[in-house]
C-alpha positions as a printed NumPy array, in Angstrom:
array([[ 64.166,  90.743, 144.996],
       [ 65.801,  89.223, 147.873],
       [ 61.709,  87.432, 148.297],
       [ 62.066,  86.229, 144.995],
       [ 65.411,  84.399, 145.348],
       [ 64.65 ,  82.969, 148.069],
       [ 61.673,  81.55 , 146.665],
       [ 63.563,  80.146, 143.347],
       [ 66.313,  78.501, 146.696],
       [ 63.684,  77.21 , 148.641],
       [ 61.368,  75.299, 144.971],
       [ 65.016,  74.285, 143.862],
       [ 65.759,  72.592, 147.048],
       [ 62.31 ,  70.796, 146.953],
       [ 63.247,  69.729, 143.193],
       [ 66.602,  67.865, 144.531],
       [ 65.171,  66.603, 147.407],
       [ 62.393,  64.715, 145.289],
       [ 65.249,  64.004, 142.952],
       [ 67.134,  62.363, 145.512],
       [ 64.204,  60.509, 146.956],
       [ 63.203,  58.92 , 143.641],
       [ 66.819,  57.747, 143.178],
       [ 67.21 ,  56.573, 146.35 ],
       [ 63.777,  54.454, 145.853],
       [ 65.272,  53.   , 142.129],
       [ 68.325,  51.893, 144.41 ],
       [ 66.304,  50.369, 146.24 ],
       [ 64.005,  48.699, 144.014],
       [ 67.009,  47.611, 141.654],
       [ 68.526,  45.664, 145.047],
       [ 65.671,  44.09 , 145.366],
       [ 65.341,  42.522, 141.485],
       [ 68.895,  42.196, 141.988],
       [ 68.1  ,  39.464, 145.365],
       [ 65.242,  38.051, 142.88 ],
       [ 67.701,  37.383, 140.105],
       [ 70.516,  35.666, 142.379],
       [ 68.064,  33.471, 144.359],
       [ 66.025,  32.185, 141.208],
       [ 68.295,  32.086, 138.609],
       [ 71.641,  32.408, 140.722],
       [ 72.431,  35.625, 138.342],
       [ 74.608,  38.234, 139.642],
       [ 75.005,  40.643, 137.048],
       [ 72.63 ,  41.979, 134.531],
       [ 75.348,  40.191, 131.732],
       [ 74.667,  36.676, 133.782],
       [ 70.839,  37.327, 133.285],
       [ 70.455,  37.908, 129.886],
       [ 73.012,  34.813, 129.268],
       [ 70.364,  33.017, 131.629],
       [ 67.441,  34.405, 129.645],
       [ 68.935,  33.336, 126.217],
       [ 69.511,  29.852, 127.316],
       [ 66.332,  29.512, 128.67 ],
       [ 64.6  ,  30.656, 125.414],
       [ 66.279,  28.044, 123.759],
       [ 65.769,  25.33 , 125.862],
       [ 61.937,  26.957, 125.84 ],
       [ 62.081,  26.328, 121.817],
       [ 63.752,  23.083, 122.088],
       [ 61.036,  21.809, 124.296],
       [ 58.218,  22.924, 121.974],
       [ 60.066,  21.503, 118.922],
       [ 59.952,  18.095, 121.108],
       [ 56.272,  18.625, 122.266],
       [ 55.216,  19.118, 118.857],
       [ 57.23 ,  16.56 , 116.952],
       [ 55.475,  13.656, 120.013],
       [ 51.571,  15.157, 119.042],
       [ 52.675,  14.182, 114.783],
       [ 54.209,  10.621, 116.169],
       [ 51.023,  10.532, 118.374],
       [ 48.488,  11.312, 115.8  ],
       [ 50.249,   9.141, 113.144],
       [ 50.301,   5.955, 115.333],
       [ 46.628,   6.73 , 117.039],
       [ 44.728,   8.124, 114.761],
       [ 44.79 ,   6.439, 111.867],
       [ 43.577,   3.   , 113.7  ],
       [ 40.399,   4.584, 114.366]])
């Protein structure tokens, strides 16, 4: 019996210990996107980001709406003198 709980002690420490190591390694890896985010986009919080992201999706759209609207005034003042 005494085996037995030891056993069941000794897996449940392994189980923490993993535990502890995979947090530790999300810390980690969340510093580093965190770095990423304040020397590309100068974001410091996850809230600044998506701000960031949403203002670049428009500016993204506006830029497409621009690009597109110059190929019609392109095509109209080009092609038809063919």
């Amino acid at each position: 019996m005494a085996n037995t709980n030891l056993d069941e002690y000794i897996k449940l420490k392994k189980q923490v210990e993993t535990a502890q190591q995979k947090v530790s390694q999300a810390e980690g890896a969340l510093g580093e996107i965190m770095k990423q985010l304040k020397k590309e986009f100068g974001c410091d919080t996850l809230k600044e980001a998506k701000r960031k992201l949403k203002q670049l999706k428009k500016q993204e759209a506006d830029s497409k709406e621009k690009f597109e609207d110059a190929i019609v005034e392109y095509k109209e003042k080009w092609e038809g003198e063919e």
